[in-house]
N, C-alpha and C positions, 0 to 999 in steps of 0.2 A: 660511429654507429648510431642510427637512427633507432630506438629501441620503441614499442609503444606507449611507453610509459614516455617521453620523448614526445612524439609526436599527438598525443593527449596535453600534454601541456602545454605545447606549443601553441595549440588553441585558445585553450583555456584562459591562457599567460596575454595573450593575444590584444589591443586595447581594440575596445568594440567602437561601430562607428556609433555616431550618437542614433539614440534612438532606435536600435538594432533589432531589442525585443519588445522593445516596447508594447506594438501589437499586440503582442502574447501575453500582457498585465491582465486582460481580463479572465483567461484560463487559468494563470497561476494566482489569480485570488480566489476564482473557485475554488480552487484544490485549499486553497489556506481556509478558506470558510468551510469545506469540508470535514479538513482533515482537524481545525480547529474544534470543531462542533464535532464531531466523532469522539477527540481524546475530552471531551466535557463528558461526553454522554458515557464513558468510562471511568471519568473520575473517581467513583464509589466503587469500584472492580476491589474485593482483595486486593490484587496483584498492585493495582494502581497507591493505592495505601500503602505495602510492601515500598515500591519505589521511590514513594515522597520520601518515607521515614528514614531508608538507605542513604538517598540524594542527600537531604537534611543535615546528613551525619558528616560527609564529608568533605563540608565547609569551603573557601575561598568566595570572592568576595558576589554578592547576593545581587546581579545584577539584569538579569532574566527570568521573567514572568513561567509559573507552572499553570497549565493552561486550564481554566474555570477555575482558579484560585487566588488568593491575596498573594501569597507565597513566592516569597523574589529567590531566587539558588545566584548558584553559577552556572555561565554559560554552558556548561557539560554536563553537571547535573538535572537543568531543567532541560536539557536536550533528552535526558536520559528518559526521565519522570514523563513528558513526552509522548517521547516515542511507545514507551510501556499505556500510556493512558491511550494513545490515540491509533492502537492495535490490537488490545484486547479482547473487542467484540469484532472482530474482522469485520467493520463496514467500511473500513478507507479506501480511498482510490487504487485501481490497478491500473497496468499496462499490461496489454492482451502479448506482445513480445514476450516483455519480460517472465510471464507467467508467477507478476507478484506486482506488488503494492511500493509505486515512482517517492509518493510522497511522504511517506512515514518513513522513510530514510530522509530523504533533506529537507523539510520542513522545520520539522523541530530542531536539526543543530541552526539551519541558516538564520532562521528567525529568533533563537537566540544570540546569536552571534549579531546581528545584525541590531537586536534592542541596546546589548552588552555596550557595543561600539557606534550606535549612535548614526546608523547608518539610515538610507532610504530605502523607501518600497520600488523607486526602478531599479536601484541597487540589488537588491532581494529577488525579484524576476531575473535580474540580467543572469545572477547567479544559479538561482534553482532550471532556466531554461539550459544553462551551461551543464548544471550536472543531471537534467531529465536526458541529453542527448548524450552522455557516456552511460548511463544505467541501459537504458536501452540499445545503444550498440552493442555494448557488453552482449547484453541477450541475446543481439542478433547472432553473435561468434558461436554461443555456448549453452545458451539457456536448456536449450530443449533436452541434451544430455548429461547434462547438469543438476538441472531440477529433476527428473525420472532416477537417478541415481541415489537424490537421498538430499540433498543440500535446499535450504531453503534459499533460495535465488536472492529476496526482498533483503537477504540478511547479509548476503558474501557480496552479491555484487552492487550494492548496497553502501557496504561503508567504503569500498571504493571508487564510486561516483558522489558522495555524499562527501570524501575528504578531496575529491577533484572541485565542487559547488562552492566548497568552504574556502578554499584556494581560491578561488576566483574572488569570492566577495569580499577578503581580506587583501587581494588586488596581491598577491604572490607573486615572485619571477618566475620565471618558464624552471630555470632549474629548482626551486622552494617547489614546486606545482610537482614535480618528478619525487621530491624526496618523501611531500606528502602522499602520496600515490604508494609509495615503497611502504611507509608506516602504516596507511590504512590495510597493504595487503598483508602484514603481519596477525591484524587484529581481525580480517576478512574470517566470519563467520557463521550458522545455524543450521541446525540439523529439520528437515520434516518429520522425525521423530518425534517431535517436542509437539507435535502438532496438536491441538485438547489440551495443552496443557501451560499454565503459568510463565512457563519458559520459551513459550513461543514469544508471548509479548516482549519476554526479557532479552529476547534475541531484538528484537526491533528496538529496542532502547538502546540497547550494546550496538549496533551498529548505526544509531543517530552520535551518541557519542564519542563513535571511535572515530566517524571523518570528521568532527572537529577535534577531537583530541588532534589525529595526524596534520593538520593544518598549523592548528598551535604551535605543536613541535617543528613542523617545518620551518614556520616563520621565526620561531626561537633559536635557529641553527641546525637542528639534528636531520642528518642525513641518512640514506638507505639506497638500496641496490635501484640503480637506473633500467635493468631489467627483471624487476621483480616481477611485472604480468607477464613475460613471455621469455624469458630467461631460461635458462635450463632445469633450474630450481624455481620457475615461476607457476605464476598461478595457475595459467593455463595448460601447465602439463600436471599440475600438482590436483587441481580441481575441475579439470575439462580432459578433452582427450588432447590437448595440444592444439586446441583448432589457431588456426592463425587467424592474428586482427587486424594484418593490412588491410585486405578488404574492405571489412565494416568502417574502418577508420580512412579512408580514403579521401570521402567526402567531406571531412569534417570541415564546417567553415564556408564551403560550397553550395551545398546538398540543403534543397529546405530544413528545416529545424524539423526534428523527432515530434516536439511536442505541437508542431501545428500538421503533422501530416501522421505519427504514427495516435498522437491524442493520449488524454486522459479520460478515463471513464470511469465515471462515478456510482457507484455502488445503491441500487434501489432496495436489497435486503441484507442483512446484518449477521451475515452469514457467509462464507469460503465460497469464491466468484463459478468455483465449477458446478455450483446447485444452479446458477442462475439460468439458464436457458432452459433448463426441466420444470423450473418451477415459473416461468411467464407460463411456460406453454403447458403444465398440468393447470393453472389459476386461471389460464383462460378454456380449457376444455370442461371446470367446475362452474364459469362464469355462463358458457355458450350453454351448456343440455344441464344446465339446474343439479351438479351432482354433489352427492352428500359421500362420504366416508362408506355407510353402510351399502349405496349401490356397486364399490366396486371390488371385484375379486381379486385383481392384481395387478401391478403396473410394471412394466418392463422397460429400461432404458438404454437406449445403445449409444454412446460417441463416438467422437473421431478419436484416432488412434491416441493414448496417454490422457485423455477428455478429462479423465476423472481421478489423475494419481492424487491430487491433493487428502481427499476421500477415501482417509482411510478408518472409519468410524462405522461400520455398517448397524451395529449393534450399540450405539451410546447408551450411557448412565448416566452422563451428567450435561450439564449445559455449553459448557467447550468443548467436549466430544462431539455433542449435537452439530456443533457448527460446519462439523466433519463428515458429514454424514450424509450421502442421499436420501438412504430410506427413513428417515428423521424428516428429512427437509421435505420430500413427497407426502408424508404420512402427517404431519402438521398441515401443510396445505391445503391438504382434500379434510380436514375434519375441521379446520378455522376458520378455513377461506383466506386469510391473510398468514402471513410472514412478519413478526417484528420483532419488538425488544423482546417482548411477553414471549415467546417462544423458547425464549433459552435461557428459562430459570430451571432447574435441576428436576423441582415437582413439574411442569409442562412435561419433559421427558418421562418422566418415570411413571406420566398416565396408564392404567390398564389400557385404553384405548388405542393409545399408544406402540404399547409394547405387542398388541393385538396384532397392528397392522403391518407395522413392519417388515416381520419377515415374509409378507406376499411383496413388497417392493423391490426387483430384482435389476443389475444392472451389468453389460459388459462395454467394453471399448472395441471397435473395429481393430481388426489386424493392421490394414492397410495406412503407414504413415502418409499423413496428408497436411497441407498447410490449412486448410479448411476448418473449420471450428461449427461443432453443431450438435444436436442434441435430437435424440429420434423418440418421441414416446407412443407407446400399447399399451391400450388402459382397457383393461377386459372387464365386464359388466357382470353384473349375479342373472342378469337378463339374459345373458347370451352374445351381446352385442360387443362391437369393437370397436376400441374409439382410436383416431390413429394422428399424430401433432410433428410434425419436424420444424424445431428452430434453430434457426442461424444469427439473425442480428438481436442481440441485447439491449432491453432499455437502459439505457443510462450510457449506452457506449459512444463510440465517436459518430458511429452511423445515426444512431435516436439518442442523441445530448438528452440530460434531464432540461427539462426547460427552467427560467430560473424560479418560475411557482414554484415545480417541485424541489427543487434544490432548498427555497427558503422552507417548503414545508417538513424535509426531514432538518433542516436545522433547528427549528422551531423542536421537533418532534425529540432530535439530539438535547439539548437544552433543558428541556424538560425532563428527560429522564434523567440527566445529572443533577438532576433538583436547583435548577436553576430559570431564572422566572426567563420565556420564551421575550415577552416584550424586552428584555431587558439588553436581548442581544442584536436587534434591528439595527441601530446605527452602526455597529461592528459591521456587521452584514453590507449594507449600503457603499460602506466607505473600501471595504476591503477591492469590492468590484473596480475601485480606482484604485487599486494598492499604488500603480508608479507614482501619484500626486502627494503621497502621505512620508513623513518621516515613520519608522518602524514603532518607535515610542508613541507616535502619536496615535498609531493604529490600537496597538497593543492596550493602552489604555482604556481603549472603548472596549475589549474583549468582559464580558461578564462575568463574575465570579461570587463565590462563594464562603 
């Protein structure tokens, strides 16, 4: 019996020809420079403090960097510490599929594991391009009735493409690649409840270090059900409607690679990806007719169908609810003109000005399921006048890449708000764009810290 979990690892397990992804080193050291520079710029989070002190605690031998820090853990713990740092402020990368965030699941275990054991950066591409094409097929089977349901995607499907990544770069057999698969779907977890809150980040840490946990234990022996994703008792009837993953899995090994055709896209505001198309296209309708906060009486937003479940904050208090929020993320926009870190301090929200505008900022989703993704805004004037924006494509997506100005200018920007000097991270920067040329150590070393 061919099970998925079977035919996942038979890829996985697979010896690659040389030079296979190589191509793809320059995407996946953006995403490390990104999602590097992201978990810096959260280093100082509560939450992120919470994590170190936790990780800290529960000792084994100290052989992976905690990222903007001196601070060496173990491989599981700085995976953890992480994942919690470098999610926080929700500006890491998504996949538009997945309807969550490719990198903060495998980054932080692979990259620990891969300092830990001494590995290289084609190493580390060959691996994380291995586990961006199971997070995203995942998605393609299940995502969309998955995520509307209640599950935070980034986190369930997640640690089990993140313990398929870790399997690869510890060069697993096909059957170790199956058992780690079975262990990560035990630990497969996060709710969008938790959303504004502490625990979202601590979902993202729990599932960078549960697919290296499941790797570990795999390669240390321990076994688990060969049809854990689609078994009777598997995942996909346990946390999908039963979709089958023949399909999506078909191509695998065939089929261009996910990450050069479905993409990574990088995050231009510091805030939950479903504001992003309202907020290009409210900042440039403030940029085109000169408008201020006090010209406008309302603004209305429509998406495609589900456009906006993440968004469930309409009324925040505080600075991670904000992140949640359209009429937050509108209502800052038109009275700043910008979007940044500054936005989602507690006091920012809890402006009169603020609280003023708000509830004129109204928003619903089309009826009609569509694969289309797009954002319709009606910004109605104290004039009388009507201003009218539909956007589709996202800066920072696969369609309008950040160029690397901009990429080095929010790392610069990340950097700095971790209290960490901006110069200090340039050669990181430079070097990571060649991640296949570098051992992991050597990379890592140039990472700036505090």
């Amino acid at each position: 019996m061919t099970t998925a979990a079977i035919a996942i690892a038979r890829y996985a397990a697979a010896p690659a020809a040389a030079g296979t992804y190589a191509y793809l080193s320059r995407e996946v050291g953006r995403a490390l420079i990104d999602t590097a520079g992201v978990a810096i710029a959260g280093r100082l989070e509560p939450v992120s403090a919470i994590a170190l002190k936790y990780g800290a605690s529960t000792g084994g031998a100290a052989e992976a960097q905690v990222w903007g820090r001196r601070e060496m853990l173990s491989p599981e713990a700085a995976a953890f510490c992480n994942g919690v740092a470098g999610h926080v402020l929700d500006y890491d990368d998504v996949s538009s599929p997945l309807r969550g965030h490719p990198s903060i699941a495998l980054l932080p275990p692979l990259v620990a594991l891969a300092q830990a054991r001494g590995l290289s950066g084609a190493q580390l591409v060959d691996a994380y391009a291995v586990g961006f094409e199971i997070i995203v097929k995942l998605a393609r089977a299940m995502a969309h009735e998955h995520y509307a349901k209640g599950w935070h995607a980034t986190t369930t499907l997640g640690t089990v493409a993140s313990g398929v990544a870790c399997a690869r770069l510890l060069n697993l057999s096909e059957r170790q690649t199956v058992h780690a698969i079975g262990i990560a779907v035990g630990q497969a977890a996060g709710t969008r409840g938790n959303f504004g809150t502490m625990a979202k980040s601590f979902q993202a840490g729990h599932c960078a270090a549960s697919g290296l946990r499941a790797a570990l234990l795999a390669e240390l022996g321990m076994d688990a059900a060969i049809d854990a994703l689609d078994g009777p008792q598997g995942f996909m009837r346990l946390y999908g409607q039963d979709e089958p993953l023949a399909p999506v899995l078909a191509g695998l090994g065939s089929e261009p690679p996910e990450l050069a055709s479905s993409g990574i896209e990088i995050k231009k505001y510091p805030l939950c990806y479903a504001t992003h198309r309202s907020l290009d296209g409210i900042l440039d309708l403030r940029r085109e007719h000169r408008l201020t906060a006090q010209d406008v009486e309302s603004v209305h937003i429509v998406s495609n169908h589900r456009g906006m479940v993440p968004l469930i904050h309409d009324r925040p208090g505080t600075g991670l609810e904000a992140k949640f929020s359209m009429p937050y993320a509108i209502s800052a926009a038109l009275l700043d003109g910008k979007i940044n870190f500054a936005s989602f301090t507690d006091q920012a929200v809890q402006r009169p000005e603020i609280q003023d505008l708000m509830p004129r900022i109204t928003r619903h989703e089309d009826e009609q399921p569509s694969t289309v993704r797009w954002n319709r805004l009606l910004v109605r004037l104290r004039s009388g006048q009507t201003l009218k924006k539909e956007v589709r494509q996202l800066r920072g997506s696969k369609e309008l890449p950040l160029s690397e100005e901009a990429l080095r200018e929010k790392w610069r920007d990340c950097l700095q708000h971790g209290g960490v000097r901006p110069a200090d991270g340039e050669a990181f920067f430079d070097q990571a764009l060649r991640l296949e040329r570098l051992p992991v150590r050597r990379l890592m070393a140039l990472l700036p810290g505090a």
